[in-house]
N, CA, C and O atoms as a GROMACS GRO file, in nm:
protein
  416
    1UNK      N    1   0.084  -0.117   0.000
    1UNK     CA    2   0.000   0.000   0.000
    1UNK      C    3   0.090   0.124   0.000
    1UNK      O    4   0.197   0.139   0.058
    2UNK      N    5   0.027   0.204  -0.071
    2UNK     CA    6   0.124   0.356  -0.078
    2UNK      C    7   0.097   0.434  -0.001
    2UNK      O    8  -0.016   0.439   0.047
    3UNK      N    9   0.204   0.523   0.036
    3UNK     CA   10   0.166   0.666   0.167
    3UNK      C   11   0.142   0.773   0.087
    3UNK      O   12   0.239   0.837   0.048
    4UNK      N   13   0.006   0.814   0.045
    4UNK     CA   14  -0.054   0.906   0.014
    4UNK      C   15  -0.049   1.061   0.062
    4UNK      O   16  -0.057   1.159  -0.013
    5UNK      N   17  -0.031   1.060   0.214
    5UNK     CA   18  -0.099   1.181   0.310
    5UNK      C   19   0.057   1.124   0.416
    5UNK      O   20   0.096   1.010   0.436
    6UNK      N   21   0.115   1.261   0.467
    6UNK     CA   22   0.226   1.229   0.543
    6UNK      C   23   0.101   1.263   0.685
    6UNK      O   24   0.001   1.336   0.691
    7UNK      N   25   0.170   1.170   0.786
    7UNK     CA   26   0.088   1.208   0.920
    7UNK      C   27   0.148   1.345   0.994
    7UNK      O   28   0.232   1.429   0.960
    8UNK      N   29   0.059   1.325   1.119
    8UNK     CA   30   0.065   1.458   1.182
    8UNK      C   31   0.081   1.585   1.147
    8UNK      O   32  -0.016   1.635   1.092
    9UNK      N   33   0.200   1.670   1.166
    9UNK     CA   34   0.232   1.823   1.120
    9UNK      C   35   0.212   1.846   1.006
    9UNK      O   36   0.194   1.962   0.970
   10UNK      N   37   0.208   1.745   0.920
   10UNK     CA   38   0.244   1.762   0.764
   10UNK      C   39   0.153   1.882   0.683
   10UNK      O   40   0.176   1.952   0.585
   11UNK      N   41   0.012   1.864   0.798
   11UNK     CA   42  -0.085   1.923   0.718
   11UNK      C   43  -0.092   2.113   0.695
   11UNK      O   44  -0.075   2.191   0.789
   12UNK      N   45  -0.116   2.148   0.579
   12UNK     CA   46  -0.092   2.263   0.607
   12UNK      C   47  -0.195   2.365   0.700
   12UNK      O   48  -0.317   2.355   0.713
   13UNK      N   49  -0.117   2.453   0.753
   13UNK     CA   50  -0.210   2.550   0.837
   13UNK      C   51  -0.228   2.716   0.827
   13UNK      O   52  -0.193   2.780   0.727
   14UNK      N   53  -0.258   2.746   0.888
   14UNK     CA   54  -0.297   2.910   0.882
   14UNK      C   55  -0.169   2.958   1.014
   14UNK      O   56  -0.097   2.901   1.096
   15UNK      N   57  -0.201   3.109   0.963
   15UNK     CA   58  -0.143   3.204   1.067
   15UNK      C   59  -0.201   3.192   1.133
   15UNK      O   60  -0.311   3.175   1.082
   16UNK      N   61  -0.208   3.187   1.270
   16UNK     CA   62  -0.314   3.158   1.411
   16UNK      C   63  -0.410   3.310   1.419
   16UNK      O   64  -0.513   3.315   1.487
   17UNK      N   65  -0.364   3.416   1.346
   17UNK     CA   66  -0.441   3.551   1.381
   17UNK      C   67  -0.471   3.602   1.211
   17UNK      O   68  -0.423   3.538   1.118
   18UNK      N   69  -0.548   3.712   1.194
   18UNK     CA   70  -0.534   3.715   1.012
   18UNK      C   71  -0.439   3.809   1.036
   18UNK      O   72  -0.373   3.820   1.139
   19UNK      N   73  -0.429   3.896   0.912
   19UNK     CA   74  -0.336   3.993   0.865
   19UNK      C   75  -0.370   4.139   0.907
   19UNK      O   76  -0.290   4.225   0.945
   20UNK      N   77  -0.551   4.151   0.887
   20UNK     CA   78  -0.539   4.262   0.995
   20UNK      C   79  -0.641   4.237   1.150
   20UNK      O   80  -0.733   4.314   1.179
   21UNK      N   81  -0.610   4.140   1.217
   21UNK     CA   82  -0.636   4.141   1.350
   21UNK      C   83  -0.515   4.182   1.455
   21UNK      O   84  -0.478   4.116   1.553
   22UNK      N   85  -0.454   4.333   1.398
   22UNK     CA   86  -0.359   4.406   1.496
   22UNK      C   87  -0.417   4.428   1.630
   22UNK      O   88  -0.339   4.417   1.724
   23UNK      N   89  -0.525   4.455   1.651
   23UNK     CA   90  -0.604   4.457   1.788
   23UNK      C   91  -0.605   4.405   1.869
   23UNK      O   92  -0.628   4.451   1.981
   24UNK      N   93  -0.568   4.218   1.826
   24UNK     CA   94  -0.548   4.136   1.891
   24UNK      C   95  -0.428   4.119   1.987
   24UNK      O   96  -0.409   4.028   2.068
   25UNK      N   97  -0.368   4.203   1.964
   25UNK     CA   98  -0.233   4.219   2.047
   25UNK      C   99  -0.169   4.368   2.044
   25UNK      O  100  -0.066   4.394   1.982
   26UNK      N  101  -0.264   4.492   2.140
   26UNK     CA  102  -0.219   4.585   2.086
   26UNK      C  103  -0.066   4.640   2.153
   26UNK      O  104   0.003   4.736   2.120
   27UNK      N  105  -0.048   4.553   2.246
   27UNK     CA  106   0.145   4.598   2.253
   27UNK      C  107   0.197   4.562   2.148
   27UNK      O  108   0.272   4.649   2.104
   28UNK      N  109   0.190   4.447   2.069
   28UNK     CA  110   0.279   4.414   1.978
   28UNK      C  111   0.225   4.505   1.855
   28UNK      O  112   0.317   4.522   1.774
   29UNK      N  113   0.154   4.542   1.832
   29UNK     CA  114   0.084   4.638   1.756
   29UNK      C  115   0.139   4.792   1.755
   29UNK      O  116   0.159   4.865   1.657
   30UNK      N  117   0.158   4.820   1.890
   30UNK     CA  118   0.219   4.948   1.885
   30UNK      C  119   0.375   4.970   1.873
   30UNK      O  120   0.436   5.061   1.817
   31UNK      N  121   0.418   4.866   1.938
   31UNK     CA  122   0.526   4.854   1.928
   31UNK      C  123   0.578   4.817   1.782
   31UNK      O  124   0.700   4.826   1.778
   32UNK      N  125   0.530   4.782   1.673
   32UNK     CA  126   0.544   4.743   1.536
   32UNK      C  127   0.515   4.926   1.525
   32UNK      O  128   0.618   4.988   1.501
   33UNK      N  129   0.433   4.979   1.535
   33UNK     CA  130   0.381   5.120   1.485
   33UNK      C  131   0.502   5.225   1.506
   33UNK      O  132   0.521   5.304   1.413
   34UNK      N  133   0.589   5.234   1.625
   34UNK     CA  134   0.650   5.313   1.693
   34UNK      C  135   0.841   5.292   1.646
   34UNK      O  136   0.928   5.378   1.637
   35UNK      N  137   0.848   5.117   1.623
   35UNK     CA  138   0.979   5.089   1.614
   35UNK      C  139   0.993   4.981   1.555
   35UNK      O  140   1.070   4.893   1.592
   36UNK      N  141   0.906   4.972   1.435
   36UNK     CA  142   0.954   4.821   1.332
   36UNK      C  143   1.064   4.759   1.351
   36UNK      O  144   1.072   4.636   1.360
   37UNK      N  145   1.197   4.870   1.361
   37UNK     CA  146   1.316   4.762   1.353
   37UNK      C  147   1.332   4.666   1.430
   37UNK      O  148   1.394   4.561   1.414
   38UNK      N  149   1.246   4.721   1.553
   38UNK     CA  150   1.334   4.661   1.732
   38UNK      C  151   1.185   4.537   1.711
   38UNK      O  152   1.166   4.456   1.802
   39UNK      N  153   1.112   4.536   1.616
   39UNK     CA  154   1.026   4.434   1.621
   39UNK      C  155   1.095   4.352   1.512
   39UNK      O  156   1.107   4.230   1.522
   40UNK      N  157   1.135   4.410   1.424
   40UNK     CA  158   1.229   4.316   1.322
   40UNK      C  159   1.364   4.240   1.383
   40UNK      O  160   1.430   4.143   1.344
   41UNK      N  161   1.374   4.322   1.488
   41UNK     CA  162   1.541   4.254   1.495
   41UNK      C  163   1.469   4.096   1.630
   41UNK      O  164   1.486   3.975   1.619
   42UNK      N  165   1.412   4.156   1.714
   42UNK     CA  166   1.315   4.028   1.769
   42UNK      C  167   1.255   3.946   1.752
   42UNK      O  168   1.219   3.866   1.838
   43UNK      N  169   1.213   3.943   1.572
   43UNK     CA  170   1.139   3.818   1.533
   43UNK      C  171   1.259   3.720   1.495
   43UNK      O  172   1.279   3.603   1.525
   44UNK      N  173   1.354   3.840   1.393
   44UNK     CA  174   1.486   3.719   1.401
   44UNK      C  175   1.542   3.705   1.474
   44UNK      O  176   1.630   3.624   1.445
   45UNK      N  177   1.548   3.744   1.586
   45UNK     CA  178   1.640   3.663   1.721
   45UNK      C  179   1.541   3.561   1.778
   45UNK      O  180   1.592   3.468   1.840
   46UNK      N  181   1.391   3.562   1.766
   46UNK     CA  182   1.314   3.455   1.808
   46UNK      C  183   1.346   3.343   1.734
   46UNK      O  184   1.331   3.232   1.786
   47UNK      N  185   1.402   3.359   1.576
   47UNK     CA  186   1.420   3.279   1.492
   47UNK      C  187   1.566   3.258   1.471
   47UNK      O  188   1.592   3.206   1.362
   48UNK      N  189   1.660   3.283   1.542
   48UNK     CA  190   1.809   3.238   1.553
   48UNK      C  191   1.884   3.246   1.408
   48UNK      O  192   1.953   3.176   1.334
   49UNK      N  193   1.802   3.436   1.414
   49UNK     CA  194   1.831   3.482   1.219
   49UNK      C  195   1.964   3.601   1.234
   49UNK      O  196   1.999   3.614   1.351
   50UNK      N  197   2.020   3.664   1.163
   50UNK     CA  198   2.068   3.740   1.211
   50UNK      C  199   1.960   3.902   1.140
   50UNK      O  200   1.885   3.915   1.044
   51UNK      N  201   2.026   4.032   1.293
   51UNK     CA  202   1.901   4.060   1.278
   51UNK      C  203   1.856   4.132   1.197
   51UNK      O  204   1.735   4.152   1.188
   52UNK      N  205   1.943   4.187   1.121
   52UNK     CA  206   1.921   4.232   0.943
   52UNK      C  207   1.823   4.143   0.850
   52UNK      O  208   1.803   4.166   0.730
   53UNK      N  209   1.765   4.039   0.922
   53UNK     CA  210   1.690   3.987   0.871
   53UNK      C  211   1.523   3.948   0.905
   53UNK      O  212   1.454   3.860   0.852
   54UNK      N  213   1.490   4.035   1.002
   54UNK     CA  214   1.348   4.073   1.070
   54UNK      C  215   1.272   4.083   1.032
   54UNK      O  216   1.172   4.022   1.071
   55UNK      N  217   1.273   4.188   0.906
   55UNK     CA  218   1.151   4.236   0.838
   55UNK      C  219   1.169   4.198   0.654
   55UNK      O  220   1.263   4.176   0.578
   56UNK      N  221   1.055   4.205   0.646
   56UNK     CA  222   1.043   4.146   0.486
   56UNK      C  223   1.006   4.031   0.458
   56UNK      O  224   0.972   3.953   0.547
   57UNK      N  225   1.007   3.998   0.331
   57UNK     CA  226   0.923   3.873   0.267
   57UNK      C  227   0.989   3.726   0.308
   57UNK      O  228   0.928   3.624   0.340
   58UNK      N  229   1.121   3.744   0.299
   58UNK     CA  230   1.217   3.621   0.342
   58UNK      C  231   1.200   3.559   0.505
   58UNK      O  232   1.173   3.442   0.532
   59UNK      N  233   1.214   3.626   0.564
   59UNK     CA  234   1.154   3.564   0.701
   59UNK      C  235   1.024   3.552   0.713
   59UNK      O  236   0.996   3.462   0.792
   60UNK      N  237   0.935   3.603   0.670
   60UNK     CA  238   0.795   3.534   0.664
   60UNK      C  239   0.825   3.401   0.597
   60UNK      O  240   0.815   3.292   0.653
   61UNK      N  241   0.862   3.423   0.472
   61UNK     CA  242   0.928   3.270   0.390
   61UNK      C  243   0.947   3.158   0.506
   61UNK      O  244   0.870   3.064   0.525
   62UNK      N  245   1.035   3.180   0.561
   62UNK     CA  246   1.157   3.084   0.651
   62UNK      C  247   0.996   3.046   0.757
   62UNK      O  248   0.952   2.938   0.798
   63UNK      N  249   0.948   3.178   0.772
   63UNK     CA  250   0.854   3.092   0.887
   63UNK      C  251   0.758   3.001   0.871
   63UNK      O  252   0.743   2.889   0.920
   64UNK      N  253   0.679   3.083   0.776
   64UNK     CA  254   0.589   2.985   0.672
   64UNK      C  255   0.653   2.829   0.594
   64UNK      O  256   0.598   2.750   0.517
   65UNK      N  257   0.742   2.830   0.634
   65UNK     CA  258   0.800   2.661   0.588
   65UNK      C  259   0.818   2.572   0.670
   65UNK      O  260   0.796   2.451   0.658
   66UNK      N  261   0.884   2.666   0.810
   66UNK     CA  262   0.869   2.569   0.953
   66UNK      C  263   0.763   2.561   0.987
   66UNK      O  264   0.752   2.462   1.058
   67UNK      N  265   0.613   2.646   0.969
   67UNK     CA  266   0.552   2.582   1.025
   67UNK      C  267   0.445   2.498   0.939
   67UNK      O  268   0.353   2.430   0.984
   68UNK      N  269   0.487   2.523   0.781
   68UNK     CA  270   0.438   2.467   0.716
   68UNK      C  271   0.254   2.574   0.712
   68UNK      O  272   0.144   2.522   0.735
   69UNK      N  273   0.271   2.676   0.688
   69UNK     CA  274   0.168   2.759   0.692
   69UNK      C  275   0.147   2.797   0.570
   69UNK      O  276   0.245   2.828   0.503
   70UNK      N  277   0.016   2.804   0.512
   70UNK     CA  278  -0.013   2.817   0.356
   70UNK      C  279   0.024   2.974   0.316
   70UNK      O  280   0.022   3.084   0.371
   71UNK      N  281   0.063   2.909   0.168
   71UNK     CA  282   0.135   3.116   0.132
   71UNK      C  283   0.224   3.029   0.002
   71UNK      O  284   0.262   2.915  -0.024
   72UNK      N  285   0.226   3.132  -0.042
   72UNK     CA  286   0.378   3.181  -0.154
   72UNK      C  287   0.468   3.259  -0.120
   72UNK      O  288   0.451   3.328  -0.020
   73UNK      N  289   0.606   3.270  -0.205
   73UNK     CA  290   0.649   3.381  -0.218
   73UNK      C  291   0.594   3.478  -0.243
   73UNK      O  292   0.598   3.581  -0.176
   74UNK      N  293   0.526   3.456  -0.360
   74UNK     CA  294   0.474   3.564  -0.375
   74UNK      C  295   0.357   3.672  -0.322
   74UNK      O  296   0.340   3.791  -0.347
   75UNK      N  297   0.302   3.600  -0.260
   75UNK     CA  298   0.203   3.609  -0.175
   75UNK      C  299   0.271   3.674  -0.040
   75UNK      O  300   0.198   3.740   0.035
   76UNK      N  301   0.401   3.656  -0.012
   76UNK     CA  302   0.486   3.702   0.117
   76UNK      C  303   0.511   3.819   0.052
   76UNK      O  304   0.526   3.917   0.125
   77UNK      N  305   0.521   3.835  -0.074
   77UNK     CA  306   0.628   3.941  -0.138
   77UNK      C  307   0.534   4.058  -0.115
   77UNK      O  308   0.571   4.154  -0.047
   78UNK      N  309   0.378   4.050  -0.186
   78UNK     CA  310   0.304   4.122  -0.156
   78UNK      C  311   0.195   4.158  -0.056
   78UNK      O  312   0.113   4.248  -0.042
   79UNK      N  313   0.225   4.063  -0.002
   79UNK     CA  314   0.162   4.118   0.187
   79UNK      C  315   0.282   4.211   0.230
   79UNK      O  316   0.238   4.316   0.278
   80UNK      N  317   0.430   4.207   0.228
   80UNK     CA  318   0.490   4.274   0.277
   80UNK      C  319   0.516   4.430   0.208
   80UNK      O  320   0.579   4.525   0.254
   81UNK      N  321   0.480   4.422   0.145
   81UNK     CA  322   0.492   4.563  -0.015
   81UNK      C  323   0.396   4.658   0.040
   81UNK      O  324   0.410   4.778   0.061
   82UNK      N  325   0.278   4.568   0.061
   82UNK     CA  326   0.200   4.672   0.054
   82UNK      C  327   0.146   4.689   0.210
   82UNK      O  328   0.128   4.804   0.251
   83UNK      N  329   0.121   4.584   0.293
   83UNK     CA  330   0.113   4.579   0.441
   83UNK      C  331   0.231   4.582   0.518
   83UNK      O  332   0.199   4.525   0.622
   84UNK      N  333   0.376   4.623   0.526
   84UNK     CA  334   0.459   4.563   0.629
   84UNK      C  335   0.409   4.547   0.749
   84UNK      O  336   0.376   4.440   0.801
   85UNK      N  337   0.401   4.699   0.814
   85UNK     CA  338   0.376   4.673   0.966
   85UNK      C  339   0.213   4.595   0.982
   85UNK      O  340   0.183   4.576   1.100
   86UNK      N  341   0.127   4.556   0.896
   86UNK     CA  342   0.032   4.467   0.956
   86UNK      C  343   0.116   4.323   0.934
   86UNK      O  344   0.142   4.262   1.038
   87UNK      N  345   0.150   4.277   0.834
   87UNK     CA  346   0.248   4.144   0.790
   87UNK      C  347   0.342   4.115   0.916
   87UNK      O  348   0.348   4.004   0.969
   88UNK      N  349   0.429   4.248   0.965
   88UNK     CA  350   0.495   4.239   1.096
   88UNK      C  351   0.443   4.159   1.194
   88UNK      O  352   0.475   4.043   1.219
   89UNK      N  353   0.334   4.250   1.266
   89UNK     CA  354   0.224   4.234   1.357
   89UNK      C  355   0.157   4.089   1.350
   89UNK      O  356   0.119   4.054   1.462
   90UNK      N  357   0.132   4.000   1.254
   90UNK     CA  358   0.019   3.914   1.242
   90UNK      C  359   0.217   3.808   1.285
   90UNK      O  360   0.239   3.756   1.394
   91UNK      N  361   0.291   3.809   1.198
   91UNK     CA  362   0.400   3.679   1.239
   91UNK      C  363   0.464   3.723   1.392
   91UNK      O  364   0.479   3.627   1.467
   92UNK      N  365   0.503   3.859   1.446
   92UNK     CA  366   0.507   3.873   1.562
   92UNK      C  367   0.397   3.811   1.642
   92UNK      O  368   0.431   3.719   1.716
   93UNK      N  369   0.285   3.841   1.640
   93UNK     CA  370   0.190   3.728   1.741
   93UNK      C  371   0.191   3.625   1.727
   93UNK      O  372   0.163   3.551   1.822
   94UNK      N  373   0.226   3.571   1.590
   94UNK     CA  374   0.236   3.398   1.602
   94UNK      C  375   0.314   3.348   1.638
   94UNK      O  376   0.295   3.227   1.655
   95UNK      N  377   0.458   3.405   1.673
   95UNK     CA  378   0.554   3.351   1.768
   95UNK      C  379   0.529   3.362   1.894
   95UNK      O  380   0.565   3.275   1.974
   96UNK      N  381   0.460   3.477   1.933
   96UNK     CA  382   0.402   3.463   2.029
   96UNK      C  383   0.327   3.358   2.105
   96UNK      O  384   0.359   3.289   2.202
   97UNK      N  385   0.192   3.366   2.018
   97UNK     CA  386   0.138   3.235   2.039
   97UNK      C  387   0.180   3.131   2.040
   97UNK      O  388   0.145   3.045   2.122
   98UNK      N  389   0.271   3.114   1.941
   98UNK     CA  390   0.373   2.951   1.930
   98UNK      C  391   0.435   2.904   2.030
   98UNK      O  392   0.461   2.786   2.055
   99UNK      N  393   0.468   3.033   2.109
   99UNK     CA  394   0.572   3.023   2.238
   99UNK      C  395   0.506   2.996   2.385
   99UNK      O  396   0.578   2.955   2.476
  100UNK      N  397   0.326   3.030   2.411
  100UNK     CA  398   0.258   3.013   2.482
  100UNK      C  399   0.187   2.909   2.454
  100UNK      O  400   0.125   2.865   2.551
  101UNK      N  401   0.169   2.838   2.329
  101UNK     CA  402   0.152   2.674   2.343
  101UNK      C  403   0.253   2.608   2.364
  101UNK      O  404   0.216   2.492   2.381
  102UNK      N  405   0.413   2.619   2.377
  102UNK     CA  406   0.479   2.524   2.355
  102UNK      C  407   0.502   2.457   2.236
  102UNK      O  408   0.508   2.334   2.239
  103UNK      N  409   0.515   2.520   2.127
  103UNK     CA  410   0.511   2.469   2.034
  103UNK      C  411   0.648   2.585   1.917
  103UNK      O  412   0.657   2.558   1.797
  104UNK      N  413   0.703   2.659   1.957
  104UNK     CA  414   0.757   2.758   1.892
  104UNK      C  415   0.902   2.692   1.901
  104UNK      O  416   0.999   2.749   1.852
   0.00000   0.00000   0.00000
């Protein structure tokens, strides 16, 4: 018999928050509003990136593959073009969240 469907994680998932539920976390919200970088340089140190690499399409990339979360490049390219600081905001809370399930 053939393995069709890989088990467990395999399956793909969502961002745990959308793109604009900034409300949902309005420290991380303001703090994206006030000082993108110092939120950029924290998502890649959450992600053991260096920290020139925080903000933009490529670390959404990198995240969206570990967690196996649905998207494109291109689709990263232009959430970040035209949304950064909401694009910021929505993967900042999901490390968040990732990190308060135990699962990050």
């Amino acid at each position: 018999m053939a393995v069709t469907n890989q088990p467990g994680r395999f399956q793909p998932s969502e961002f745990q928050t959308g793109l604009m539920e900034c409300c949902d976390d309005c420290g991380v919200c303001w703090y994206t509003l006030l000082c993108p970088l110092c939120v950029g340089c924290s998502i890649a140190s959450d992600m053991d990136e260096c920290c020139l690499c925080g903000l933009g399409m490529p670390i959404r990339a990198v995240y969206r593959t570990k967690y196996n979360i649905k998207g494109s490049m291109c689709n990263d390219f232009v959430t970040n073009y035209f949304c950064m600081c909401c694009a910021t905001c929505q993967l900042k809370r999901d490390i968040n969240r990732r990190k308060e399930q135990n699962i990050f």
